[in-house]
Structures are given as C-alpha cells and as structure tokens.
C-alpha positions, 0 to 999 in steps of 0.5 A, spaced: 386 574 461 384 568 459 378 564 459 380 557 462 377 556 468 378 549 471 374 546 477 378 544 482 382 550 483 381 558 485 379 563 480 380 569 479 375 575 476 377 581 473 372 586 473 373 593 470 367 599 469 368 607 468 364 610 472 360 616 471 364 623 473 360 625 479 358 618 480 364 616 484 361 616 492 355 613 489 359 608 486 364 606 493 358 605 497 356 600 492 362 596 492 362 596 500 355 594 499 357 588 494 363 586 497 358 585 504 354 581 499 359 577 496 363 574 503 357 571 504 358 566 499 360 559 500 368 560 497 370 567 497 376 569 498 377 576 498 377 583 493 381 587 491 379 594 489 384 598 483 381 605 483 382 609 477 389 612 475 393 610 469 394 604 470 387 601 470 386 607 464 381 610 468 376 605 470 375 601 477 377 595 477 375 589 482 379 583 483 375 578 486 377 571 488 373 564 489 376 557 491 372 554 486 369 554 479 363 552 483 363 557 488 364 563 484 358 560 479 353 561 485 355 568 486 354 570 479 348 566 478 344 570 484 339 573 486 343 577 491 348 580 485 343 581 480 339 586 484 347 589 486 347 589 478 341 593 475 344 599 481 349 600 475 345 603 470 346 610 473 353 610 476 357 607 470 358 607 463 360 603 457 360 596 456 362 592 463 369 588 461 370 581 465 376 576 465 376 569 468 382 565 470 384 559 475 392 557 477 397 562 473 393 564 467 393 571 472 399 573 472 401 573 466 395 577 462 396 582 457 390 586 454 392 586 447 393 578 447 386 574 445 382 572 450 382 565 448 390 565 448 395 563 455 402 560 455 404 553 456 404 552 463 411 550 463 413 557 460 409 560 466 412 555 471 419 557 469 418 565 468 414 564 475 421 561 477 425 565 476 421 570 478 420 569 485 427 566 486 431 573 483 425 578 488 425 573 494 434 574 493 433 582 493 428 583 498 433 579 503 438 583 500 436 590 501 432 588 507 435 583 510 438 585 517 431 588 518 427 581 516 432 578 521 429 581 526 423 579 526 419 573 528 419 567 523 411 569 523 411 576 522 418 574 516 413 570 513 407 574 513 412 580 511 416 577 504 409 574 502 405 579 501 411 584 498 411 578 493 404 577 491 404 584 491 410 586 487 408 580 481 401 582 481 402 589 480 408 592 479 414 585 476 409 580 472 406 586 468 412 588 465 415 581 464 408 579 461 410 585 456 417 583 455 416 577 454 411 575 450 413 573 443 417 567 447 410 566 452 405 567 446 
C-alpha cells in the first residue's frame, strides 16, 4: 500500500504483527482495549480487526480508518497510543509492519509492489469501474427477487456492504494480482 497521503481525504492504516503463541488472550484484550481508546478520537471511523490465517500469513492485522490526515496524526502522536504501545513488547514479535493510503490506493495493494509505487488514478478509476458495475450486475442477478423484497433502506445497506466487503478482501486482491504489469 502506498505511502501517499493527502489531507483532506480519509485514511486508511494497515497494521500487522505476529503475536506470541500463547499471547493470544493477552493480545485480544489489548485491541479491545486500543480500539476503546482510539474511538475516542477526533475523526475515527471504525477498525477492522484480520485475525491470523493464510490470508494475513499468520499475523494480526488491523485496518484502521480516520477522516483525515490530521485526525489520524493526533492519534499516532498521543499520549493514549504510546502507552498501548510499550504493552506490545511481551505479546508480540518481530518488526511491526504499517501502511498508509488515502482514496483508492487501498484497494489496489500488492505486498511485493514498492511502497512508493501506486497506479494512476485514472487506471484505478477504470478497474474500480468495471468492478463494481460487473459484482453490483451479479449480485442482483443471484439475489435479485430476494433484494426486491426488502425495504429500499435495508437493499441499500445490503448491496453496500456485500460490495465494500467482496472488493476489500475477496475481488480487489486478485484483480490487483492479475493486473498488475498494466496497473504498475
């Protein structure tokens, strides 16, 4: 995930750290514990917690969201994190590994592409595009008649989550993947 961070837009920071086997618990109620603290701040708009398995090759990975360089920069520098942070010592190992990225630059992250790297936004804008048309055109194709009975608030909610959900961990990975000489 590329470092480019501007201002004005949300950010998103991916965390990921191997925990000590047998540090697990210990661990889990550190991040309730974090969590607790960071919606506290200014900005905050949510966590995602990727507990260990192949996909995350074993690590704990947190996503964490602020609406603003600003507001994600209070919570790095405060007091409140750097005393979450020196409780890590016990419970984890190895070298902490963090990503920034504002607007689109998320979803299109490939571990092996340089930090510095990040398709144009027009390429990421055009993938994006014929993304969520072909997977919004699916889903109402399989679940159609279902959707169609619900509430427009509840459709809403429905086909947005399943969305940001399919891009985030399932679609965008593997298109990242197989597109990449044209993207980078």
């Amino acid at each position: 995930m590329p470092d480019t961070i501007e201002e004005n837009k949300p950010v998103t920071v991916s965390i990921a750290r191997r925990v000590l086997k047998g540090k697990e618990s210990e661990y889990e109620a550190w991040l309730r514990r974090t969590i607790s603290a960071a919606k506290q701040f200014p900005g905050h708009l949510g966590v995602d917690v990727l507990r260990p398995s192949a996909q995350t090759s074993g690590d704990y990975v947190l996503i964490v969201r602020f609406d603003s360089y600003s507001h994600q920069q209070d919570w790095e520098a405060s007091e409140t994190r750097a005393n979450l942070l020196l409780e890590l010592g016990e419970l984890t190992e190895g070298d902490t590994r963090v990503k920034k990225a504002s607007g689109l630059e998320f979803w299109f992250s490939l571990p092996e592409v340089p930090q510095s790297a990040a398709p144009s936004r027009h390429k990421m804008a055009l993938v994006l595009s014929v993304v969520v048309f072909t997977l919004v055109l699916l889903v109402n194709l399989i679940f159609g008649d279902w959707l169609a009975q619900l509430s427009l608030i509840p459709r809403v909610v429905v086909l947005a989550l399943s969305q940001v959900l399919m891009l985030t961990y399932v679609v965008m990975p593997q298109v990242t993947r197989l597109l990449r000489n044209w993207l980078y």
